[in-house]
N, C-alpha and C positions, 0 to 999 in steps of 0.2 A: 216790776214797773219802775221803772228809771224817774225821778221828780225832776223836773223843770229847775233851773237853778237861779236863782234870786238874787245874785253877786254880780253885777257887770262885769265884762272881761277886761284884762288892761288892754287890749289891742283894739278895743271896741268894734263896730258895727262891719265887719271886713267880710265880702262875695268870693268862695272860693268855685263858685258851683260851675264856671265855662270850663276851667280844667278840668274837671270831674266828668260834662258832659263830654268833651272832647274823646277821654280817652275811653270810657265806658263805648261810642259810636268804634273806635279803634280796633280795641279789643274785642267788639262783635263784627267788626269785617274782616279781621283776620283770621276769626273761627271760621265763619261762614266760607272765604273762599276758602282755606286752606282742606277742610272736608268738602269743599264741591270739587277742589282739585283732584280726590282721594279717590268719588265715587267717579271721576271723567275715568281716570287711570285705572280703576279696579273696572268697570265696567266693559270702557272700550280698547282696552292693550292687553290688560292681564284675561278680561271676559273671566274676571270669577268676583263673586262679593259676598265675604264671610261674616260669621257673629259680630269679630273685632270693629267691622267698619259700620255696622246698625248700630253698637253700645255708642261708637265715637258720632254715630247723628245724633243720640238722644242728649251727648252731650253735647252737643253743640245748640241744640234747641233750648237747651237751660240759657245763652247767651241771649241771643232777642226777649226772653223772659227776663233775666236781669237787667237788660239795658231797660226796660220799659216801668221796673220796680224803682229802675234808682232816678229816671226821669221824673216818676212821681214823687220819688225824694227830694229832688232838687225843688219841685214844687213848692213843698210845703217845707222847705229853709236846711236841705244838707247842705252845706256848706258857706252855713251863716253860724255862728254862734247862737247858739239855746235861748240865752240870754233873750234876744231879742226876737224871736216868735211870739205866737200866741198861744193861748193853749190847746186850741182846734189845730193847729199846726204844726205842735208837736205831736200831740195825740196820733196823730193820722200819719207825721214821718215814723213814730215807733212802730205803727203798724205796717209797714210795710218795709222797714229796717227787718222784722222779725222775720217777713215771707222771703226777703233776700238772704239771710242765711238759711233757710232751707233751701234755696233753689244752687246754694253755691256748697251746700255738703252733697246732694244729687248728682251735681255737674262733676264735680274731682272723684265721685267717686266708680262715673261710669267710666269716664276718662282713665282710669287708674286698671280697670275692668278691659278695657278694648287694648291697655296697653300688653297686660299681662293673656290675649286671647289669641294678639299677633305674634308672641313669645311660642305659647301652644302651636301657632304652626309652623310656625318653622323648625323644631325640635320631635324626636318622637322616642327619644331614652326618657323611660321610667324615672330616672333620678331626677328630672327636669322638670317631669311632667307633676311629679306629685307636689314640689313645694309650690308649683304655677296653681294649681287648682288649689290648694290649700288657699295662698294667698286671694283669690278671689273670692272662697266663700267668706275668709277674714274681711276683706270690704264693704262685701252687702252684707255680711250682718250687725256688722258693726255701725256700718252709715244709718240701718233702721235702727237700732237700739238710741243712737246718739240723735236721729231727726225726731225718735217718740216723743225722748226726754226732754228735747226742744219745743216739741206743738206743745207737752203736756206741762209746761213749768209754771202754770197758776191750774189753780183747782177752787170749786168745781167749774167755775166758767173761764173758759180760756182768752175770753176777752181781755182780763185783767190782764195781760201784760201787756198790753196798748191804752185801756181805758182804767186810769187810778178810782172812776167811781162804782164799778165792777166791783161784786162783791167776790171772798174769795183770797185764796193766798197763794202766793210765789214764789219760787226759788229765791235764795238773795243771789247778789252782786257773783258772789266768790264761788256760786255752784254753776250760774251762767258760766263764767269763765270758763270751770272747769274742763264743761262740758267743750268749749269751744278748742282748750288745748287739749284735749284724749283727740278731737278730728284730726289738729295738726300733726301732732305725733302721730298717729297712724299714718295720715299723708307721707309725713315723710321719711320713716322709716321705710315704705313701699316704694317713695320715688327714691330709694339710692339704691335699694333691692333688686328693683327693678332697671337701672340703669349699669346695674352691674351685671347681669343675668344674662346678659350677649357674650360678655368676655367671656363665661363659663361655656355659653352655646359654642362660639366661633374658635374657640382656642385649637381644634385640632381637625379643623375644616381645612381641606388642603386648597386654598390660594394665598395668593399673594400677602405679606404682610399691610404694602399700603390699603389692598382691596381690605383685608381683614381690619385695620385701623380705622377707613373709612364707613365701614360696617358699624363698628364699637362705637363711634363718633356718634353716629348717626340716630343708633337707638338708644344710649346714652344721653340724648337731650334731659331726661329726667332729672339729670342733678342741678340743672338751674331750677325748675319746679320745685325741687327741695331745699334750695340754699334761698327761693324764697318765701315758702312754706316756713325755714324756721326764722327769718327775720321777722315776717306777721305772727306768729307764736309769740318772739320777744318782746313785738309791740301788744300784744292782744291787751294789756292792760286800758288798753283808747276805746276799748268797745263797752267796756263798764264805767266810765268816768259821769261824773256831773251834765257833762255837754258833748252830749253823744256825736250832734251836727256837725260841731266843730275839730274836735278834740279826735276824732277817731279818722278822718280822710289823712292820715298818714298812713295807716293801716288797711284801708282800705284799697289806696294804690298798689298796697303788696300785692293783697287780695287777689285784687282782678288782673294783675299781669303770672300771676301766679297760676291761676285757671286756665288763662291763655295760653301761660308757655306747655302746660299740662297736654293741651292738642297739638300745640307745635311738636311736641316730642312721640305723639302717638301719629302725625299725620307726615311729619317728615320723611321716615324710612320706608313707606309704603309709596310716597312718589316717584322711587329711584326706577324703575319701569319707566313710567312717562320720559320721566328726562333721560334715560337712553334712547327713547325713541324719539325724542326732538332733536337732538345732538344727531342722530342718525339724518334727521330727514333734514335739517338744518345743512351740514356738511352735503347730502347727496345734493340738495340744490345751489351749494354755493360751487360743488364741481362743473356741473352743469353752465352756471354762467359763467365759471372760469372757459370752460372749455368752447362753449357757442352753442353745440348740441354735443346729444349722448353719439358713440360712435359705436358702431355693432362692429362685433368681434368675429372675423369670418375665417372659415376653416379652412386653412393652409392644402388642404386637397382638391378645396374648387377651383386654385387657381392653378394646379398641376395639367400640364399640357405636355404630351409625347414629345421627343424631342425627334425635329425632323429626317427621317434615314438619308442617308447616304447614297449615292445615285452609282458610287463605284463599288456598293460593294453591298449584293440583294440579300444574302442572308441574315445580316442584322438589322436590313429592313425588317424581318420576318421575324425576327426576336421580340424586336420591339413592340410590335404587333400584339405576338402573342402577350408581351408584358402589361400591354395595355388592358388586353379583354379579362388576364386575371385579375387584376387590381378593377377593374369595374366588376365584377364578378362576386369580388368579396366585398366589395362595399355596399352592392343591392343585398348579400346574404345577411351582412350588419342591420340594413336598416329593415329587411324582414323578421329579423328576429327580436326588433325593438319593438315590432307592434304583433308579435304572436300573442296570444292570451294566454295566461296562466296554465288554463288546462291541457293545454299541448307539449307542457315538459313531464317529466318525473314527479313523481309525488314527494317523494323525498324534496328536490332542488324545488317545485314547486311552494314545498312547507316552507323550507328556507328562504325562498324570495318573498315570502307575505311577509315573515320576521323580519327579516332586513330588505324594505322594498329598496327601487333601482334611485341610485343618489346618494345614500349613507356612506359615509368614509370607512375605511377601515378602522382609522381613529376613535370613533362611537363605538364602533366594534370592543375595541378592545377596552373602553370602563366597564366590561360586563365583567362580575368573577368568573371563575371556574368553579369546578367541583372536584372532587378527591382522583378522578381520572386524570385530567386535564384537562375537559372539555368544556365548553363555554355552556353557560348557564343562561339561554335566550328567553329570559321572561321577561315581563315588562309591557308596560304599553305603550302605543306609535304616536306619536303628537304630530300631527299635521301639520308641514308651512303656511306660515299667514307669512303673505306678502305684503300685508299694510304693514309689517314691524320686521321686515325681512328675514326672519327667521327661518332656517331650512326645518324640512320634518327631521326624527330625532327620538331615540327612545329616550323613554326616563324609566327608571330599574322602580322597580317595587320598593314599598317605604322600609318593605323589612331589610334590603339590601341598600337602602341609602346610608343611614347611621348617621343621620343630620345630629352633629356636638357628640358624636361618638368615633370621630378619626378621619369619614370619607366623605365625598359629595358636595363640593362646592355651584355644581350646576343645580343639586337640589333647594339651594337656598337662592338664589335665583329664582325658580319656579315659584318659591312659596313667599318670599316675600309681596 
C-alpha cells in the first residue's frame, strides 16, 4: 500500500489528465479497428479464421477494459499530483491502478500468444515448430504465476493494497517492482524473438528478395513493441514512487503505446490479403473509367468469312467450299467436346482431367515434384476460383510437399498468411 505523500510538490497543483484521456480513447480505436480489419479480411477474402485471430480478440477486449479503468482514474486525480487529493480519492485511484495492471499483463500476453500462433502457420518444419510452442507455454505460465503474485501481494485480505486500514501485510515497494520488471523482460525478450522468427521462416522461401523484405518488415513490427517495453522497464521506477498520480504518467505513456504497437504488429501482416484485394479492385475500376466501358474480347474466327471464288475459274470455287465446311466441322467437334461429360472419355484421361480440371496452365503443372521415375506426383487438393478476389482455381501440394522455411513454396505462404 503506497501512503499518500505529505510534501507539496514544487510544480504545484498541475491537470495532466486531457492527455491521458486523449491517448488511452486513441489507443483503444486503433486496437479495435485494426482487429475488425483482421476479422473483415480473414472472414471475407481469406474465408478462414484461426486460433491466432480469437487470442488477438481477447486482446483486444483487454483495451475498452483499460480505457474504462484509467477513466475512473482520471476521476479520482491521475494526473494531478497525490499531494492534492483526498484520501477517498487516492484510495479508490490505487484500487483500480491495481486492476489495470492486471488487465495490461493479460493483454501483452495474448497479444504475444496470437503472435507466435500466426508463426505456427505459416511454418510446418519441426525446428520451428518446437521453439513456437515452447515459447507460448513460456507466456501463459508465466503471465499466471506473475498475475497470482500481483492479486496475492497483501495477505490475508487483499484489500490492503488499496485500503491502508485493512488489516494484513504486503509486499514492499522493491517486490512490486520486481514483479513488474520479470513481465517486462519476458515481454521483451519474446517481442525480438519473435520479430526475428520470419527471417528464419522466409530465408529460403523462393521469392523475390523485395517480396521476402517486405514480408520480414512486416512481421517484424515487434521490435518497436520491444524497444518500448524496455524504455517503460527503465522507467518502472514511477510506478513505486511517493506520487503514483503524478509521477508515473511518463511510464504510463510507454505503457499503453506499447500494447498498442503489440497488435499493430500481430494485425498488420494478416491484412496483406485484404489490401491485394483492394489494389486489385481499386485499379480494375480505375481501368474501367479510364477506358468508358469493359470491351469483350472476341474471337478472331467469327469474324472469318470465305473469301469470294472466282467467276473464271470453278474449281477453286469448289476448294473453297469444301475449306469452308471443314473448318466449320472442326469447330462444332471443338465446341462438342467442351460440353461431353467426364464419363464419355477413358478412365485413365478421365482421372487426369478431375486432377488437373480444364483452365490450369501448364505452369501449375509443373510446381508439382516428381518421383524417382520422372513422373509427376499429382496429389494435392483443387481450390476453386473465387471471382470476388479474381483468383483462378489452382492446386496447392500437400503441407508435406510445401516445406514452408525449408527451401520451397512461396505460394504456400501466401495461402497461409
Amino acid at each position: 500500500m503506497v501512503s499518500q505523500p505529505t510534501v507539496p510538490p514544487p510544480e504545484g497543483d498541475k491537470n495532466a489528465s486531457a492527455g491521458l484521456l486523449a491517448t488511452t480513447i486513441l489507443v483503444t480505436v486503433i486496437s479495435v479497428v485494426l482487429v475488425g480489419l483482421r476479422f473483415v479480411t480473414r472472414i471475407w477474402i481469406v474465408k478462414r479464421v484461426g486460433w491466432d485471430d480469437w487470442t488477438i480478440l481477447f486482446a483486444c477486449l483487454g483495451h475498452p477494459i483499460g480505457m474504462a479503468l484509467v477513466i475512473v482514474q482520471l476521476h479520482y486525480g491521475l494526473g494531478r499530483p497525490a499531494y492534492y487529493l483526498t484520501p477517498h480519492q487516492f484510495q479508490e485511484f490505487s484500487k483500480y491502478a491495481y486492476g489495470e495492471w492486471l488487465q495490461t499483463f493479460a493483454t501483452l500476453m495474448f497479444t504475444k500468444v496470437s503472435i507466435c500462433l500466426f508463426l505456427l502457420r505459416i511454418t510446418i518444419t519441426k525446428a520451428f515448430i518446437r521453439p513456437l510452442q515452447a515459447a507460448i507455454i513460456i507466456l501463459v505460465v508465466s503471465n499466471i504465476i506473475l498475475s497470482l503474485l500481483w492479486i496475492l501481494q497483501c495477505t490475508p485480505h487483499l484489500d490492503k493494497a488499496w485500503n491502508d486500514k485493512s488489516a494484513g501485510k504486503c509486499f514492499s515497494k522493491g517486490q512490486l517492482e520486481r514483479i513488474i520488471i520479470s513481465q517486462a523482460i519476458i515481454s521483451i525478450i519474446s517481442d525480438f524473438f519473435l520479430s526475428a522468427f520470419p527471417i528464419l521462416i522466409l530465408r529460403k522461401v523462393q521469392i523475390s528478395f523485395r517480396s521476402k523484405l517486405g514480408l520480414c518488415a512486416l512481421m517484424g513490427l515487434g521490435v518497436i513493441t520491444g524497444s518500448l517495453s524496455l524504455v517503460r522497464t527503465v522507467l518502472n521506477w514511477q510506478n513505486e514512487t511517493d506520487d503514483p498520480t503524478w509521477a508515473s504518467i511518463p511510464n504510463w505513456y510507454w505503457r499503453s503505446w506499447e500494447v498498442v504497437f503489440g497488435i499493430v504488429a500481430a494485425c498488420i501482416p494478416t491484412l496483406r490479403p485484404g489490401y491485394k484485394w483492394l489494389v486489385g479492385e481499386v485499379r480494375t475500376r480505375f481501368t474501367k473509367m479510364r477506358s468508358g466501358q469493359t470491351k469483350m474480347v472476341e474471337d478472331p474466327r467469327s469474324k472469318w468469312s470465305a473469301p469470294k471464288p472466282s467467276a473464271s475459274d470453278p474449281s477453286k470455287s469448289s476448294r473453297v467450299k469444301k475449306m469452308t465446311e471443314t473448318s466449320m466441322n472442326r469447330r462444332s467437334v471443338t465446341h462438342e467436346e467442351d460440353i461431353l461429360p467426364l464419363q464419355n472419355f477413358e478412365p485413365s484421361i478421365r482421372a487426369s482431367m478431375e486432377r488437373y480440371p480444364r483452365g490450369d496452365d501448364d505452369y501449375s503443372r509443373a510446381q508439382y515434384p516428381r518421383d524417382e521415375h520422372g513422373h509427376e506426383r499429382r496429389h494435392g487438393l483443387h481450390i476453386p476460383g473465387d471471382m470476388s478476389t479474381n483468383r483462378p482455381g489452382h492446386f496447392k501440394r500437400l503441407d508435406s510437399e510445401a516445406k514452408i522455411g525449408g527451401g520451397h513454396g512461396a505460394e504456400e505462404v501466401e495461402d497461409r498468411i
